[in-house]
C-alpha positions as CSV (number, residue, x, y, z in Angstrom):
1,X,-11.9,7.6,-46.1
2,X,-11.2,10.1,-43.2
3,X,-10.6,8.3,-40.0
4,X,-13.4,10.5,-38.2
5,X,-15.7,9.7,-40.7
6,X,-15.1,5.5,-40.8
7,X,-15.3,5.5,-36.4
8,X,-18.4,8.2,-37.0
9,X,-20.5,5.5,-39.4
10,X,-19.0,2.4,-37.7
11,X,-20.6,3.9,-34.1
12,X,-24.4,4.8,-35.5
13,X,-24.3,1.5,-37.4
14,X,-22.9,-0.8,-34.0
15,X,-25.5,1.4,-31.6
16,X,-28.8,0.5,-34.3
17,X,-27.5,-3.1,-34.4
18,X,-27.3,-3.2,-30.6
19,X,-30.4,-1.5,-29.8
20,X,-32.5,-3.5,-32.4
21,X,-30.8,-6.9,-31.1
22,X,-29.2,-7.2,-34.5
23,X,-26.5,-9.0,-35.1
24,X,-22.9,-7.3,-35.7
25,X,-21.9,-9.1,-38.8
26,X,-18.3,-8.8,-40.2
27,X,-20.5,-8.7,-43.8
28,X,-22.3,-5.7,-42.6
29,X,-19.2,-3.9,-42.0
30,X,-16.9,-4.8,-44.5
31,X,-20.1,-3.3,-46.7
32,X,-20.1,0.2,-44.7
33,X,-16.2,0.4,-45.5
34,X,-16.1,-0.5,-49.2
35,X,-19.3,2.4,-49.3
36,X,-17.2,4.7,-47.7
37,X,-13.9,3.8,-49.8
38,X,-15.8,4.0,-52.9
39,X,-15.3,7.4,-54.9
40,X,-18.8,9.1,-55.6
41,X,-22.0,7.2,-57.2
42,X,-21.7,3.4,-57.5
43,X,-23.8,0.9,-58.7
44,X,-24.8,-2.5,-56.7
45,X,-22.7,-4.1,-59.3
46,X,-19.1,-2.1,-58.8
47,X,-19.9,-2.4,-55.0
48,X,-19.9,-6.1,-55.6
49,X,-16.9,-5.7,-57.5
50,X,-14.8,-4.0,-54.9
51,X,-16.0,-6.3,-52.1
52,X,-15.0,-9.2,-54.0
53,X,-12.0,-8.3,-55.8
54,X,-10.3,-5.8,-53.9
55,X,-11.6,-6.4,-50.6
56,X,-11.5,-10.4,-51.2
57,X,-14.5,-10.1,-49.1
58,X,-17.3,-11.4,-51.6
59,X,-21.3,-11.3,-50.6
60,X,-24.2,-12.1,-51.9
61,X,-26.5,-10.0,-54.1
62,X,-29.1,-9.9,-51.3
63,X,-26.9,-9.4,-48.2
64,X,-25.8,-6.2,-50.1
65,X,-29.3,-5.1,-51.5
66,X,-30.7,-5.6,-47.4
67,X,-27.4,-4.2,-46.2
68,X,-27.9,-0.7,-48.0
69,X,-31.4,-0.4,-47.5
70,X,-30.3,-0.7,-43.9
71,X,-27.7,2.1,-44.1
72,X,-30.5,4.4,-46.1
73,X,-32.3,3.7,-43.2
74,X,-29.5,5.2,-41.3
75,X,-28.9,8.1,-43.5
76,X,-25.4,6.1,-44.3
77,X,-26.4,6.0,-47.8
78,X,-28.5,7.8,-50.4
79,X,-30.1,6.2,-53.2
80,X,-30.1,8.3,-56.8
81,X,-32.2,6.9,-59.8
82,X,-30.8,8.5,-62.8
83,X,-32.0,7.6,-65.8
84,X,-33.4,4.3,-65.1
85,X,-30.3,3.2,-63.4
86,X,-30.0,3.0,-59.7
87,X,-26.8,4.6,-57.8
88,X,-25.6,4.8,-54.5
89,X,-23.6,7.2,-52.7
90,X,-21.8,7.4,-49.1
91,X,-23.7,10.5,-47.1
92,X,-22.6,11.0,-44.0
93,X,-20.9,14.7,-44.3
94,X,-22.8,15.3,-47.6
95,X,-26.7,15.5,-46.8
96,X,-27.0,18.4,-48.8
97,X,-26.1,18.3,-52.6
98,X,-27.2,18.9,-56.6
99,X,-26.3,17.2,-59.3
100,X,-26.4,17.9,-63.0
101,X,-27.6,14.9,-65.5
102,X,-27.1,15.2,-69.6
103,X,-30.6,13.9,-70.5
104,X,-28.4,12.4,-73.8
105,X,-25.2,10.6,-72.6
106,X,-26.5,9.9,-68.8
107,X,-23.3,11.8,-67.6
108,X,-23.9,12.6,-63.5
109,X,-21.7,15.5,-62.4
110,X,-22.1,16.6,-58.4
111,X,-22.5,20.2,-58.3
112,X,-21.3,22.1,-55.0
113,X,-23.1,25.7,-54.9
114,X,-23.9,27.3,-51.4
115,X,-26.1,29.4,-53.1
116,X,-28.5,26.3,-53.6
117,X,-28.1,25.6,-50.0
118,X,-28.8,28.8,-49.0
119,X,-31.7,29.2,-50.5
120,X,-33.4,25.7,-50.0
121,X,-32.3,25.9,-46.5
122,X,-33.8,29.3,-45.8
123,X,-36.8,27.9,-47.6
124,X,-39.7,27.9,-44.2
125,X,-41.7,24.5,-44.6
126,X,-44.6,24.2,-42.5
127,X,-45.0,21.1,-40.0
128,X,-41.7,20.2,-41.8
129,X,-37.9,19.5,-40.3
130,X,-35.3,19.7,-43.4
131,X,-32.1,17.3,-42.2
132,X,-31.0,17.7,-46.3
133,X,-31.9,17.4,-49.8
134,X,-30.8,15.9,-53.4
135,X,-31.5,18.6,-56.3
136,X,-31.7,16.9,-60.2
137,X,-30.8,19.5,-62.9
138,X,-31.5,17.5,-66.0
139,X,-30.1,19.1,-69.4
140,X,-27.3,18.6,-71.7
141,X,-23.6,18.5,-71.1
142,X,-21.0,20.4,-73.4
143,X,-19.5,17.3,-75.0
144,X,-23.1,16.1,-76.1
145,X,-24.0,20.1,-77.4
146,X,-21.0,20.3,-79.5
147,X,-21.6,16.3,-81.0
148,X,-25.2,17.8,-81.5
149,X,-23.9,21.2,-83.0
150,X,-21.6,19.6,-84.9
151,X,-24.1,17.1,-86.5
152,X,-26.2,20.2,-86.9
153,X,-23.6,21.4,-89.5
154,X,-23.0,18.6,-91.1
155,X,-26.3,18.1,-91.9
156,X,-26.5,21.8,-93.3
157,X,-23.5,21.3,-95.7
158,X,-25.1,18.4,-97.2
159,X,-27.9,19.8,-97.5
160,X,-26.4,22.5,-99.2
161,X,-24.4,20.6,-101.7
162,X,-27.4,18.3,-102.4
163,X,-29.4,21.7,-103.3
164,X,-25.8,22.8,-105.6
165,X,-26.1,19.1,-107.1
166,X,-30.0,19.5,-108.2
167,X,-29.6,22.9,-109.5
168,X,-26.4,22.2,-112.4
């Protein structure tokens, strides 16, 4: 994690706890870093993981589950449901991005296109402020359309030597 980054998130998170009269917990923190360590989407699960493996800093299911909704409060953390798994993702410097989903493996690819930015952000909503935006472009990934294709074909042959069989 950039340095700039970790002092940026560590600041908004101490001034909410101090404003709100909330405690500065070395749990809450050693959360925000693992988030911000952590490469891409992560589950609850691998978060856990990290914090209690790598980090020998182990938690509890439900200081993590308030902890996060506390940073998505914050805009710290985003929260993706793809295909009926929940994933989280460190958004600090990345309030604005796509990603594609194969609708048959579950594969989650980010996809970076200023176009897409462009144009949702020169989008005019009324008695609206955009501050970013998550875009889900569900179809199917190359790996699964050649497994598909190739099924496709071997399907056909069969088929065809079944007919060659039936006719002798």
């Amino acid at each position: 994690m950039k340095e700039n980054v970790r002092t940026a998130v560590r600041r908004i998170l101490t001034n909410y706890l101090v404003i709100n009269n909330h405690r500065r917990t070395p749990e809450r923190y050693a959360i925000l870093d693992a988030v911000y360590n952590m490469n891409g989407h992560f589950t609850l699960d691998e978060l856990s993981e990290k914090l209690s493996e790598e980090d020998n800093f182990p938690v509890s299911r439900a200081t993590l589950y308030n902890t996060l909704k506390l940073f998505m409060e914050l805009r710290l953390v985003i929260r993706h449901r793809f295909q009926g798994c929940t994933h989280y993702e460190a958004c600090y410097e990345n309030s604005c991005h796509s990603h594609q989903v194969c609708t048959v493996c579950g594969k989650v690819t980010e996809v970076k296109s200023p176009e897409i930015a462009s144009v949702i952000s020169s989008v005019h909503l009324k008695r609206f402020r955009k501050d970013g935006f998550s875009l889900y472009i569900y179809g199917i990934c190359s790996t699964c359309q050649a497994k598909i294709t190739r099924q496709i074909k071997q399907a056909q042959k069969k088929a065809v030597a079944k007919k060659k069989q039936t006719k002798q």
